[in-house]
VEXFI-434186 format. One record per residue (C-alpha): x, y, z; residue number from 0. Coordinates in pm, 1 decimal, decimal comma. Layout:
<pts>
       px       py       pz   i
        X        Y        Z NUM
...
</pts>
This chain:
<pts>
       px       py       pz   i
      0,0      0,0      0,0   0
    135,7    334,8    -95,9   1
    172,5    631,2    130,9   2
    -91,9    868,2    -97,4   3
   -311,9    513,1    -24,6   4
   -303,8    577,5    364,6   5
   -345,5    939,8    312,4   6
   -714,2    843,3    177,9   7
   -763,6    613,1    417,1   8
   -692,5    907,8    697,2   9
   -948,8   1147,5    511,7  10
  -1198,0    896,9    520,9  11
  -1108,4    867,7    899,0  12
  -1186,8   1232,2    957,2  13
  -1512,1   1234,3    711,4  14
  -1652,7    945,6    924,6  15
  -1578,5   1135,6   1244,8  16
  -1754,8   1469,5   1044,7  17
  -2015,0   1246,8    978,0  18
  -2059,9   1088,0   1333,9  19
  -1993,3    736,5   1219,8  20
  -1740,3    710,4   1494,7  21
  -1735,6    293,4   1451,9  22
  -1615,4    362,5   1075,2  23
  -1389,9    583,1   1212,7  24
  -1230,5    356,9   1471,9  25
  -1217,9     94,3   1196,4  26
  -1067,0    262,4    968,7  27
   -823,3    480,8   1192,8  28
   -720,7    121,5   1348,6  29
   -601,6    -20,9    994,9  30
   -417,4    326,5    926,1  31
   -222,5    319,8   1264,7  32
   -164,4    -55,7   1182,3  33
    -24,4      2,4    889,5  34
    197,4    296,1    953,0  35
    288,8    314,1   1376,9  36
    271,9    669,4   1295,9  37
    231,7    853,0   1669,5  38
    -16,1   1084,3   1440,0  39
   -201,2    790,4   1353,4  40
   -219,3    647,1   1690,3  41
   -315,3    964,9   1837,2  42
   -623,7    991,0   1565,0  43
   -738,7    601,7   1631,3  44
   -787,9    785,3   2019,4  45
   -955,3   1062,6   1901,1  46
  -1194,2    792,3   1745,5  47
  -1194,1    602,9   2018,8  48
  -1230,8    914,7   2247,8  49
  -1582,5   1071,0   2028,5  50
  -1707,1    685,2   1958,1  51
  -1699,9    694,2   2346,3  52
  -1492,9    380,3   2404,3  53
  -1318,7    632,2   2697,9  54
  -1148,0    334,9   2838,6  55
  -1015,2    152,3   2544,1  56
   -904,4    526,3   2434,0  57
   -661,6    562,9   2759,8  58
   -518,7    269,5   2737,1  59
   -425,8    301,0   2385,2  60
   -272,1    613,0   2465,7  61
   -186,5    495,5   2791,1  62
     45,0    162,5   2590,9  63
    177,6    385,2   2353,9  64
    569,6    481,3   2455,6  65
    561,8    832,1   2308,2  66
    276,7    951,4   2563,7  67
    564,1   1077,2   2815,5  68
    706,1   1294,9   2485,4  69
    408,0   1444,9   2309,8  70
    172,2   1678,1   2444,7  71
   -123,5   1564,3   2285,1  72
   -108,8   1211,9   2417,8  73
    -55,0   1366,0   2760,6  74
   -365,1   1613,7   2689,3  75
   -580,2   1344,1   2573,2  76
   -518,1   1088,1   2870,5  77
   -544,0   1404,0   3137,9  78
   -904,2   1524,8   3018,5  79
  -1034,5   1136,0   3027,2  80
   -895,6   1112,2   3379,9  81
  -1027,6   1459,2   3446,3  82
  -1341,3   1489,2   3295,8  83
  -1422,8   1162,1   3276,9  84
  -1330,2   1011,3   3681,5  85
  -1365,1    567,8   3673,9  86
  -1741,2    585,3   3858,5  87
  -1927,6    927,2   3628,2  88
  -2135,5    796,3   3337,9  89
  -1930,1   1012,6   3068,8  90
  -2072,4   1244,9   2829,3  91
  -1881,0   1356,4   2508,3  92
  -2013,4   1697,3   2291,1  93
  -1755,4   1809,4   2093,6  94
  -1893,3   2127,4   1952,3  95
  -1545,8   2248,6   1856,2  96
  -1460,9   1970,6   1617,5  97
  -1871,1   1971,3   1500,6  98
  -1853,0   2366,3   1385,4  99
  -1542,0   2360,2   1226,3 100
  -1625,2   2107,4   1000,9 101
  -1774,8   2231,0    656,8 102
  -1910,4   1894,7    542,0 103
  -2159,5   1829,4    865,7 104
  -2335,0   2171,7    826,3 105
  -2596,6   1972,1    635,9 106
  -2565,0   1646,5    862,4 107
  -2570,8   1863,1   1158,8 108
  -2936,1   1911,7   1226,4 109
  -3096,1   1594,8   1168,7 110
  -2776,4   1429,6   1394,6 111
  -2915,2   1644,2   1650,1 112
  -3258,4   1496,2   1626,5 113
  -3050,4   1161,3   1689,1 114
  -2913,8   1249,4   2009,4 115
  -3245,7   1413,3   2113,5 116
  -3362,5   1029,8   2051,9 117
  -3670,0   1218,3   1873,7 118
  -3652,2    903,0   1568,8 119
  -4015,8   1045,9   1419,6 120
  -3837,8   1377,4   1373,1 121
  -3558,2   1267,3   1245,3 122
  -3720,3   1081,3   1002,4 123
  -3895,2   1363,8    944,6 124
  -3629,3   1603,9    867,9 125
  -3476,4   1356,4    629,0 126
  -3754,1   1385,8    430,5 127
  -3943,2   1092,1    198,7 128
  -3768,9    829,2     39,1 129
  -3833,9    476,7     -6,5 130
  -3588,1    147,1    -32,7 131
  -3631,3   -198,5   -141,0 132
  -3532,5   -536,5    -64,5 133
  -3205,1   -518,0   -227,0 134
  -3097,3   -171,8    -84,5 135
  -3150,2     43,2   -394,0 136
  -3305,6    408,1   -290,3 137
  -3623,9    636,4   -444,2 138
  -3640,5    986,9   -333,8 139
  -3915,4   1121,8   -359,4 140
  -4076,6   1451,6   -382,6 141
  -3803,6   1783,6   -366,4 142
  -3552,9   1621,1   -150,1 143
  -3280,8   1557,9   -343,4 144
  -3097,9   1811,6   -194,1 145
  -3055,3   1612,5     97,8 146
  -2866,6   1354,7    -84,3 147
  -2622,2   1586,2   -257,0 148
  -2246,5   1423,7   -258,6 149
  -1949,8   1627,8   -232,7 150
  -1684,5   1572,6   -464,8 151
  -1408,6   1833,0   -353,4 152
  -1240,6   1604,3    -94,2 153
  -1086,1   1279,8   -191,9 154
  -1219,7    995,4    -20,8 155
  -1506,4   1124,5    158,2 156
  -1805,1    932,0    271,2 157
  -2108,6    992,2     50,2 158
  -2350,9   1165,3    246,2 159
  -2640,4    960,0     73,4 160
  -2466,5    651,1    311,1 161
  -2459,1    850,6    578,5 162
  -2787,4    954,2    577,4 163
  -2929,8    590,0    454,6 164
  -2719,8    511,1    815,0 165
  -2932,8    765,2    975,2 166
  -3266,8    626,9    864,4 167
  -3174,0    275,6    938,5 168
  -3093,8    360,7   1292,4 169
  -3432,6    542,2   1302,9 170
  -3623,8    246,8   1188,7 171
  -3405,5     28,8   1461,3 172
  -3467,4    223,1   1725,7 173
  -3823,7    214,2   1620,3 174
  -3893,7   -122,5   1622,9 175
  -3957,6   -160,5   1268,4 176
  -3625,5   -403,9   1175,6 177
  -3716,0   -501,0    824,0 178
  -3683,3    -88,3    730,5 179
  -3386,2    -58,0    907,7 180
  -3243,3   -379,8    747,3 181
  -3286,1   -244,3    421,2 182
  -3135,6     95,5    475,0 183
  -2840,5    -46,2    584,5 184
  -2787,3   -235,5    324,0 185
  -2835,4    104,4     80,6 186
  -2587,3    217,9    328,2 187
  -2318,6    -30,8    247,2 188
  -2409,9     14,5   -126,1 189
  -2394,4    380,0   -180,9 190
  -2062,6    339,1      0,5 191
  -1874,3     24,6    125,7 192
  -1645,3    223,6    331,0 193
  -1955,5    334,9    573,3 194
  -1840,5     26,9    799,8 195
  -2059,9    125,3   1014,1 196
  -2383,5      9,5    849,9 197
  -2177,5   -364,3    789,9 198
  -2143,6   -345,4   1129,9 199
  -2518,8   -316,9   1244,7 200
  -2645,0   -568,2    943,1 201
  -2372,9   -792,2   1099,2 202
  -2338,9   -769,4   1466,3 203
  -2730,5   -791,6   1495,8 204
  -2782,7  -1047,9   1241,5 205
  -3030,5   -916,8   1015,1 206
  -2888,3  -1129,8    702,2 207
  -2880,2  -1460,8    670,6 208
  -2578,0  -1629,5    528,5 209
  -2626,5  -1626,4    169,6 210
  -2764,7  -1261,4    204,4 211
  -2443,5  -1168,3    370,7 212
  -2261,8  -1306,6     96,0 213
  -2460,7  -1141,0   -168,2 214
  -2454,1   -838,0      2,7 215
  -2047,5   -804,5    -49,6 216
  -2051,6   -936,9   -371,0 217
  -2259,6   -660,0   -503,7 218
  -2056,2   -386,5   -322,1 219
  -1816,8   -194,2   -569,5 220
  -1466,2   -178,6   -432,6 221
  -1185,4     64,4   -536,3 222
   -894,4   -148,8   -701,1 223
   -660,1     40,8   -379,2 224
   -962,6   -112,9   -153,0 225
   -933,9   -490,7   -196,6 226
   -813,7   -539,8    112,2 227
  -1136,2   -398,9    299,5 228
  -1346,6   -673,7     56,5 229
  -1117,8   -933,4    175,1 230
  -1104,7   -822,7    576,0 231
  -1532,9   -739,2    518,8 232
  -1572,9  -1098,2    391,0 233
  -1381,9  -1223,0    730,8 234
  -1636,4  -1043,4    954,9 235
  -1920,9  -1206,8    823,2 236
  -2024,8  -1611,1    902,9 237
  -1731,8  -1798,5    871,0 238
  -1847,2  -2137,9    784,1 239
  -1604,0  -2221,5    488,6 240
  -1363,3  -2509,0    479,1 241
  -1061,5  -2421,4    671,0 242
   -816,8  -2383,7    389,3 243
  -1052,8  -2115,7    272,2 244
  -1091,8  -1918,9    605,3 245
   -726,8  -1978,8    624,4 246
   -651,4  -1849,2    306,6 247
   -830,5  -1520,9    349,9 248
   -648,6  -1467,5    686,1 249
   -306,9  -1509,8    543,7 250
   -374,2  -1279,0    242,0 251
   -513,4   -993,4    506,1 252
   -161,7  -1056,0    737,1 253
     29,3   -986,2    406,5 254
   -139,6   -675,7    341,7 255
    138,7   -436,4    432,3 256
    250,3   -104,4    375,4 257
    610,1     56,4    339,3 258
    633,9    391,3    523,4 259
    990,3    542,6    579,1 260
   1149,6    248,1    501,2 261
    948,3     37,6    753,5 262
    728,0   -267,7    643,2 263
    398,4   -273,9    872,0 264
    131,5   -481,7    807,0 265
   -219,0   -617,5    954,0 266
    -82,8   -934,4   1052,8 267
   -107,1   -870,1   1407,3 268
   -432,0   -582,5   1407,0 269
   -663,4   -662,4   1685,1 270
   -965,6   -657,7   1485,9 271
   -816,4   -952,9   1213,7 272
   -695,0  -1194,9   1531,5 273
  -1049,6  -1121,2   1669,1 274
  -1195,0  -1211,8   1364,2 275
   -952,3  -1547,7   1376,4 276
  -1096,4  -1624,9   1747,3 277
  -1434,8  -1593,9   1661,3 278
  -1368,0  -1864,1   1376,2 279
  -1164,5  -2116,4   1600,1 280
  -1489,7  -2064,7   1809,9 281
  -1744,0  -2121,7   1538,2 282
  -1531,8  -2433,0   1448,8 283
  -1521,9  -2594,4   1817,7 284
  -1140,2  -2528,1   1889,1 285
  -1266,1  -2346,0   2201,6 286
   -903,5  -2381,5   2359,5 287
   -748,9  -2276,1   2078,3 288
   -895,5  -1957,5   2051,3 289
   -936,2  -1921,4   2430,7 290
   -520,2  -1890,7   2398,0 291
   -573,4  -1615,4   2139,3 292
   -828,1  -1417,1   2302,9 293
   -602,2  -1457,3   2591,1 294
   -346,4  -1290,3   2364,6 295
   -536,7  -1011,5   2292,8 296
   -696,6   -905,7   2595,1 297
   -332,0   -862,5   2727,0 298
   -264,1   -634,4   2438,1 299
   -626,7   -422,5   2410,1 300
   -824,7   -563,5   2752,3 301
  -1104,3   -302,4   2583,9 302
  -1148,3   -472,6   2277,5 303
  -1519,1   -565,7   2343,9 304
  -1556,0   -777,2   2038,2 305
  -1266,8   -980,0   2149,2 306
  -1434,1   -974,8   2516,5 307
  -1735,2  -1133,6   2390,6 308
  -1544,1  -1454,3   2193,7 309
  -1329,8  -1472,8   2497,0 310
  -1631,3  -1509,9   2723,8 311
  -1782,0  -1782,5   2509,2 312
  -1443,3  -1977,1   2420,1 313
  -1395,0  -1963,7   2859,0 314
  -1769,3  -2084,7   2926,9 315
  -1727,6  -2375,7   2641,3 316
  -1408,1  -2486,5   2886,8 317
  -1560,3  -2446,4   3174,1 318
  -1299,2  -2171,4   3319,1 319
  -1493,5  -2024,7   3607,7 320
  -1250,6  -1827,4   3743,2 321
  -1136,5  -1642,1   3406,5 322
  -1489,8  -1580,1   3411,5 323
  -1506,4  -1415,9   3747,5 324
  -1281,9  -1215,7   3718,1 325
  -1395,5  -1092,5   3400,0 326
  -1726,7  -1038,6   3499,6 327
  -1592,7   -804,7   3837,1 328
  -1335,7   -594,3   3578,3 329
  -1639,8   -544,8   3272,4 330
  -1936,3   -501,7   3558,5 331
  -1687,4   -226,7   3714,2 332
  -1569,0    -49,0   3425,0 333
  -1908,5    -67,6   3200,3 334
  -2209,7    -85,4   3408,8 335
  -2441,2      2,4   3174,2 336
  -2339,9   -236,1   2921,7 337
  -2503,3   -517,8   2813,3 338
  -2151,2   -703,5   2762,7 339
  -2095,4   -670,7   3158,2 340
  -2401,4   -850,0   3308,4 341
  -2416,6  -1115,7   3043,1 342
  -2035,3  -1192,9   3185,1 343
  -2184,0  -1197,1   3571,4 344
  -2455,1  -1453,6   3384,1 345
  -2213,8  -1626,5   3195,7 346
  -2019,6  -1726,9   3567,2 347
  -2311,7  -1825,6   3740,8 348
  -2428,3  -2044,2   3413,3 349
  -2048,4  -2226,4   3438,0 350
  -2105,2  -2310,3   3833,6 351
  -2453,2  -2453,9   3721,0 352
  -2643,8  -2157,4   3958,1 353
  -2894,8  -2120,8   3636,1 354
  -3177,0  -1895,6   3857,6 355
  -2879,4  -1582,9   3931,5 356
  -2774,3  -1697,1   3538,8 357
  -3158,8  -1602,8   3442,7 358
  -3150,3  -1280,1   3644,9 359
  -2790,6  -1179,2   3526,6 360
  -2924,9  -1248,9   3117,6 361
  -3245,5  -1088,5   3181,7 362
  -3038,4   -788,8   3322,5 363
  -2877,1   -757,2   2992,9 364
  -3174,4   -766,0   2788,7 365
  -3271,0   -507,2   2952,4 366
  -2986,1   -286,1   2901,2 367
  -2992,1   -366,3   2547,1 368
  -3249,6   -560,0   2336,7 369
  -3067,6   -619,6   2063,3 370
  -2758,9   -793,1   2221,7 371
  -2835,7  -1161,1   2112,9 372
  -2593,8  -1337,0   2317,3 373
  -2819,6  -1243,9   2639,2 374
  -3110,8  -1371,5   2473,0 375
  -2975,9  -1680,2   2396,0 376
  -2789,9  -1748,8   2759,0 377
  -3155,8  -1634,9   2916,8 378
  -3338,7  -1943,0   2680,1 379
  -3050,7  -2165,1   2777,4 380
  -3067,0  -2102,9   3149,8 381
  -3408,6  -2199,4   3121,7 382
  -3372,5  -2504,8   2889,8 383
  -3099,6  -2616,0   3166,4 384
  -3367,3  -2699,6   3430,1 385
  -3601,1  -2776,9   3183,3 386
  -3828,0  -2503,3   3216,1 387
  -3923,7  -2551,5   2846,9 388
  -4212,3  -2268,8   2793,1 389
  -3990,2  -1981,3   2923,0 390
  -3689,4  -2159,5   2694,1 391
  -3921,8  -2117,6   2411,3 392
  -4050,0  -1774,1   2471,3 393
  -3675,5  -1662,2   2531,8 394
  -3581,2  -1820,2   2185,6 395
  -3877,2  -1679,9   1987,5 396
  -3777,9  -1352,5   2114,1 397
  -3443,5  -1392,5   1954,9 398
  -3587,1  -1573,6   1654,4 399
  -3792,4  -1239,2   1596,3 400
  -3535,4  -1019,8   1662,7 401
  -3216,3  -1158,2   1509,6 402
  -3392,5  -1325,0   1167,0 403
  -3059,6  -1378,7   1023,5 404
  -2922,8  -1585,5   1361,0 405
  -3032,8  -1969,0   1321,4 406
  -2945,4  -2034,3   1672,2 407
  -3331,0  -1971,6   1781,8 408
  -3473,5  -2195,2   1566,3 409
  -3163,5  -2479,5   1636,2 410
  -3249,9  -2443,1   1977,9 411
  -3644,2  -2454,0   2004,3 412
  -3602,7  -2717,3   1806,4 413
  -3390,0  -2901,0   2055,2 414
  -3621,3  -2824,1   2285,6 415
  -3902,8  -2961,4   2134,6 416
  -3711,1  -3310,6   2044,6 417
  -3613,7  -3305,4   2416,7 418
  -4024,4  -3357,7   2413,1 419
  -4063,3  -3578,3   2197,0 420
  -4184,2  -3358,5   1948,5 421
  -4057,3  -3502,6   1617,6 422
  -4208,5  -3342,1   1363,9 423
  -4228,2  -2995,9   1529,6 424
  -3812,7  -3031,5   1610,3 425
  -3736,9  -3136,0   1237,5 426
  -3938,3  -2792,3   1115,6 427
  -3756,3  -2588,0   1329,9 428
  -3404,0  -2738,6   1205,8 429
  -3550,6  -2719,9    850,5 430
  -3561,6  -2343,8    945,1 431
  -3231,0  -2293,6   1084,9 432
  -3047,2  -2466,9    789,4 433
  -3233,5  -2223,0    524,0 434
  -3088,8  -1920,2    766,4 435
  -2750,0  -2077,5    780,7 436
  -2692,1  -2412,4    547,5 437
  -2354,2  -2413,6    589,6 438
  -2351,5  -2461,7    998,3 439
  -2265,2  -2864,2   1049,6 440
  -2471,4  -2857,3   1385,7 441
  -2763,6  -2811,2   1202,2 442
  -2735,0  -3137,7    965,9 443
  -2628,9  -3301,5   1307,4 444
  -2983,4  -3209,0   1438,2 445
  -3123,3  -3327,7   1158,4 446
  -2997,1  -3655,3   1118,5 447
  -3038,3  -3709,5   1523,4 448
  -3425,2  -3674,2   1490,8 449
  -3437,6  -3855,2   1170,1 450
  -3283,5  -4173,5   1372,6 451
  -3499,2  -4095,8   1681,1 452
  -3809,8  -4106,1   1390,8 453
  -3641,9  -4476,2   1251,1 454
  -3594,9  -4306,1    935,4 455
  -3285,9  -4424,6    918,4 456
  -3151,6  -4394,2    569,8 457
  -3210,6  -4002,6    563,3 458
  -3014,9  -3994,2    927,2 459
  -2720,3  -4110,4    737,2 460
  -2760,2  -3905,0    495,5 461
  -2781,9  -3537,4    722,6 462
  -2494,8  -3736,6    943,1 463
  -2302,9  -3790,9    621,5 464
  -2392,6  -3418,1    516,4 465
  -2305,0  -3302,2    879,6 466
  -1942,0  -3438,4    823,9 467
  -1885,7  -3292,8    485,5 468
  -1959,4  -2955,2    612,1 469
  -1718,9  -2933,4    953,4 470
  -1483,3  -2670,7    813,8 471
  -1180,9  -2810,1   1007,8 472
  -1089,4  -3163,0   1045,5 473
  -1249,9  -3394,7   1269,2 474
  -1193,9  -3350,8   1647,2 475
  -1307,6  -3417,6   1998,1 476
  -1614,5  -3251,6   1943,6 477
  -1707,0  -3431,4   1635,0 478
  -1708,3  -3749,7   1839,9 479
  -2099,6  -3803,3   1917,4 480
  -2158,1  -3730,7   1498,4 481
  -1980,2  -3976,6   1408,1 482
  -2108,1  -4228,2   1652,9 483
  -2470,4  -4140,6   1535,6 484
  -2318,7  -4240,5   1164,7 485
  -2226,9  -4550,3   1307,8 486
  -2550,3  -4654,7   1494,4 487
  -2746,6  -4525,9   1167,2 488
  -2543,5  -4761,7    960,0 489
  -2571,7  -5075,0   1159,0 490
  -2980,5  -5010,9   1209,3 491
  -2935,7  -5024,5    849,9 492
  -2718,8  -5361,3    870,8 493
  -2404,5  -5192,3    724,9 494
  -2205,2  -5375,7    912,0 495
  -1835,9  -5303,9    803,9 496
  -1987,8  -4932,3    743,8 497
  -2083,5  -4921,3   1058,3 498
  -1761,7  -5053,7   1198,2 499
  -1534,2  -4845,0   1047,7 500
  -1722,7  -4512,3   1171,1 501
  -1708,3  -4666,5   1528,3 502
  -1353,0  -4692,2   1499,9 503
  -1294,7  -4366,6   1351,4 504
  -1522,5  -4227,8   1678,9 505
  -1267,6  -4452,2   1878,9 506
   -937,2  -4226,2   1738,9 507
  -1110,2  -3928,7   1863,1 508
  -1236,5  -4065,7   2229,0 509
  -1142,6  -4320,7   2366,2 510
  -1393,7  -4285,8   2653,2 511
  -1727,3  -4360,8   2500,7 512
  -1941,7  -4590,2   2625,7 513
  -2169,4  -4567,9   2350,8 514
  -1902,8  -4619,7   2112,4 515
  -1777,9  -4944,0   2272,7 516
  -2105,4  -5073,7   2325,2 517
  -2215,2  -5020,5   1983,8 518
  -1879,4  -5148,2   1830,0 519
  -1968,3  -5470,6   2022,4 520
  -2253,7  -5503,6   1973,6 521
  -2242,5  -5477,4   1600,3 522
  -1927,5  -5784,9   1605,6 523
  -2187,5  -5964,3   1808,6 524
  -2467,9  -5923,3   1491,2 525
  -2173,7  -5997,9   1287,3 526
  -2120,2  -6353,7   1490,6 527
  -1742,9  -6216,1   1597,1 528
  -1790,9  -6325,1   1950,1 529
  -1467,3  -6254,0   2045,4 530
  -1435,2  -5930,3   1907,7 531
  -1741,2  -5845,3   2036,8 532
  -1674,6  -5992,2   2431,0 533
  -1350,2  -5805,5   2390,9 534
  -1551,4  -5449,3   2334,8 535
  -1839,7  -5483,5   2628,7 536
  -1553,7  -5575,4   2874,0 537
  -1381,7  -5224,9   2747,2 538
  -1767,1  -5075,5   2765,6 539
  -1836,3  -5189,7   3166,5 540
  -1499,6  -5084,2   3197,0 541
  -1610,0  -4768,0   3165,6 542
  -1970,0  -4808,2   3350,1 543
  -1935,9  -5161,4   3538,2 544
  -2307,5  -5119,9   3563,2 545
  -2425,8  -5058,2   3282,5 546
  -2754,6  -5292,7   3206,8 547
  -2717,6  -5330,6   2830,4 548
  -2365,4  -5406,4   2792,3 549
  -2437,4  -5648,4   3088,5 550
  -2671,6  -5858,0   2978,5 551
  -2539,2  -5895,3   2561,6 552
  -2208,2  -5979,9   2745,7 553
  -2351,0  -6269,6   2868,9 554
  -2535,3  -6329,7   2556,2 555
  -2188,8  -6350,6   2376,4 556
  -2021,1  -6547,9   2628,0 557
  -2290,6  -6818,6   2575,6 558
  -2263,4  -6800,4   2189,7 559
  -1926,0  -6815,3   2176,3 560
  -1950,2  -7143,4   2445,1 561
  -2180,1  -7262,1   2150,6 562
  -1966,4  -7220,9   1863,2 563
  -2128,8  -7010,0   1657,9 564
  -2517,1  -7089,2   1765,9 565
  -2693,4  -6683,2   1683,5 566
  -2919,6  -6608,2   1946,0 567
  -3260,2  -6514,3   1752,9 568
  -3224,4  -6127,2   1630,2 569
  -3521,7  -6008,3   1817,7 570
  -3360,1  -6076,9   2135,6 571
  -3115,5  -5864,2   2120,4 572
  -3268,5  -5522,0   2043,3 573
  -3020,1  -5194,9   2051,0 574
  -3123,3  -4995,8   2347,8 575
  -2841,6  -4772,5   2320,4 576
  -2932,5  -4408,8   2400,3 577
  -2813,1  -4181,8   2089,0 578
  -2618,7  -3892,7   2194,8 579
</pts>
């Protein structure tokens, strides 16, 4: 990347701060400090950081930085956040300076000001009619055209048609009406793909689903200077792919450098890409894995609340109480009135099994902020946990109506309702989930689960099958009870050396399965391998010495083996093997 390439990158740093979209700003003005270590740079990623009011993250990025001691404005900064803004005060940032000095907001000024009066109608209002459609393209109606005028004096500024298509999606939002403010943002993104900001509210709310995500950045029109933002865009969104995909785009984004004054920089260790890597190692079951990164990066930026949020799930997946105490205390005492905070607190008591302070600790949260799903899932899952399945439900439809493009609702009501019994009702529900997301393996696990529970069992191995061919990574630990659910499948379909072969494969990723023993056994035993099959229950009781099933066909074998090869009839020996 050439230096007159970072130059436009700054401008559209201080447009988006002009404009008020202070999280384009900080994205942006993080990838231009990344690239260049420029004290300038670092001291304008504060500045965004200081007016996005992320007051904490702000000091300590100054605070890290070893030219604070040396430059006045670094000390300047740091002293009015400790001044102004003392640990326990609920800070409030109007910069009227930097707001009147500014040419470009003039325009942008008034109907921002009905934003931060919360007044939505009038804002609306003030913006005057237009209408959008499905796919983000805009109508204006009426005279208002002056409203969208763009500015082409500046290089690199942020059309104010986004901005204002921003504006009226965070109306609609805030409004209750999502479907309007899903499509504004998306003729947010497409009027201009640097207005991150909109991305960032289609994303982090999950008003797409998968393939609309993916459409969405394939219709976006890049700059050939801006590949780099397509590539680190198409990392924020679902990562699903097969690893060497994922992989790929990761390496290509840690290559993206930059030579400034005869230093190379480049993204390969930016906060926001190794975030972006945790949250896939999560999505992909190698909790410890990214536990270790998150880990990482909390040491370097303990503010980074995206990073916060993976590290939270990747500890409760391991079980690390303590990590999660003490990361509830430092988020509950540094941002009470974020949603983030109290879903920690419930996260802690949800890992120590306390699920009633878990309920109060994720209802907290929704209350703080509605649209933070992870609260609204923990609060359905609290409930599910002492199988208090109406309030699991309601807690899940919630989410399901809030967050259309999440398909963990749906995946979990219709666990719930298989937990019932409830077939038919379950298989709908993960019918649903997979057209939000058919790319997530857990869903074709689902699937293929109630499809054995229903004796279908041809179309379980199928989903099983399908549920394999879509882990991104290869097979581990957690992969275990899939392909054990192959293997029963298979041998209810008397595909025997099928069957076997999945049952060993289970056996190279646990070797402390019951299930897996038992049903290894048992299928030698259909297969008249006696010994083979005596050898496998003794390694099953091993495990559970009193276990009924494995018990009893033991004996079975014993005698048929005494017998030299006499088969007990077939309806004597029934599976009763409970499927994971």
């Amino acid at each position: 990347m050439r230096e007159e390439e970072i130059e436009k990158l700054r401008g559209v740093v201080r447009d988006c701060v002009s404009k008020h979209l202070y999280s384009s700003a900080i994205f942006f003005a993080d990838k231009v400090a990344a690239f260049t270590s420029d004290p300038a740079d670092i001291y304008m990623q504060a500045q965004a950081l200081f007016l996005g009011r992320h007051y904490r993250r702000a000091f300590h990025l100054l605070n890290a930085s070893q030219i604070v001691l040396r430059d006045l404005r670094f000390r300047y900064l740091a002293a009015k956040y400790c001044i102004k803004y003392p640990r326990q005060s609920r800070p409030v940032c109007v910069a009227f300076e930097t707001l009147l000095t500014m040419s470009s907001v003039l325009t942008f000024f008034p109907m921002n000001m009905q934003e931060e009066l919360k007044e939505w109608d009038q804002c609306l209002l003030m913006l005057g009619d237009a209408k959008v459609d499905e796919h983000g393209n805009v109508n204006i109606t009426k005279d208002c055209s002056v409203m969208y005028l763009d500015k082409d004096g500046e290089d690199r500024e942020i059309n104010i048609s986004s901005a204002i298509c921003f504006l009226r999606g965070k109306a609609y939002e805030a409004l209750e009406n999502r479907a309007q403010a899903r499509q504004w943002y998306k003729a947010a993104v497409k009027a201009d793909p640097l207005c991150y900001e909109a991305l960032e509210r289609l994303i982090e709310n999950h008003m797409l689903t998968c393939e609309e995500e993916m459409s969405l950045l394939s219709s976006l029109q890049f700059a050939p200077e801006d590949g780099w933002i397509s590539s680190f865009y198409s990392c924020l969104i679902k990562k699903y792919d097969k690893e060497n995909v994922v992989e790929a785009k990761f390496r290509e984004l840690e290559q993206e450098g930059c030579n400034i004054k005869s230093s190379e920089q480049s993204l390969a260790n930016n906060t926001d890409l190794l975030a972006c890597k945790a949250e896939y190692y999560h999505q992909c079951g190698e909790y410890q894995k990214c536990f270790e990164l998150t880990s990482v990066l909390l040491e370097k930026d303990p503010f980074h609340l995206k990073c916060t949020l993976v590290h939270l799930a990747a500890a409760m997946e391991l079980g690390h109480s303590n990590e999660l105490y003490l990361m509830a205390c430092n988020l509950v005492k540094d941002y009470p009135q974020k949603a983030l905070s109290w879903f920690a607190v419930g996260c802690y008591y949800y890992c120590i099994k306390k699920f009633d302070q878990a309920r109060r600790y994720f209802s907290k949260a929704t209350n703080l902020d509605g649209t933070f799903p992870p609260a609204w899932i923990g609060y359905g899952n609290a409930y599910a946990a002492q199988e208090e399945g109406d309030q699991a439900m309601s807690a899940y439809r919630t989410a399901a109506r809030l967050f259309p493009g999440c398909h963990l609702p749906a995946l979990y009501i219709g666990m719930e309702y298989m937990r019932t019994h409830s077939f038919k009702l379950a298989e709908q529900f993960f019918m649903q989930a997979k057209t939000i997301c058919p790319s997530d393996p857990h869903v074709y696990n689902e699937l293929g689960v109630v499809a054995h529970h229903m004796k279908e069992y041809k179309k379980a191995v199928r989903w099983f099958e399908k549920t394999l061919a879509h882990i991104p990574s290869s097979l581990s630990e957690m992969w275990e009870p899939t392909v054990v659910n192959l293997a029963h499948s298979l041998r209810k379909l008397k595909r025997y050396h099928e069957a076997i072969t999945y049952y060993e494969k289970a056996l190279a990723l646990s070797t402390r399965s019951l299930s897996t023993y038992a049903g290894l056994a048992y299928t030698y035993h259909l297969q008249d391998n006696f010994t083979a099959a005596i050898t496998y229950y003794h390694k099953a009781l091993w495990l559970k010495p009193d276990d009924q099933f494995c018990t009893e066909m033991l004996t079975l074998a014993l005698v048929d083996e005494c017998r030299h090869g006499v088969e007990p009839k077939t309806d004597t020996r029934q599976n009763n093997l409970f499927l994971y």
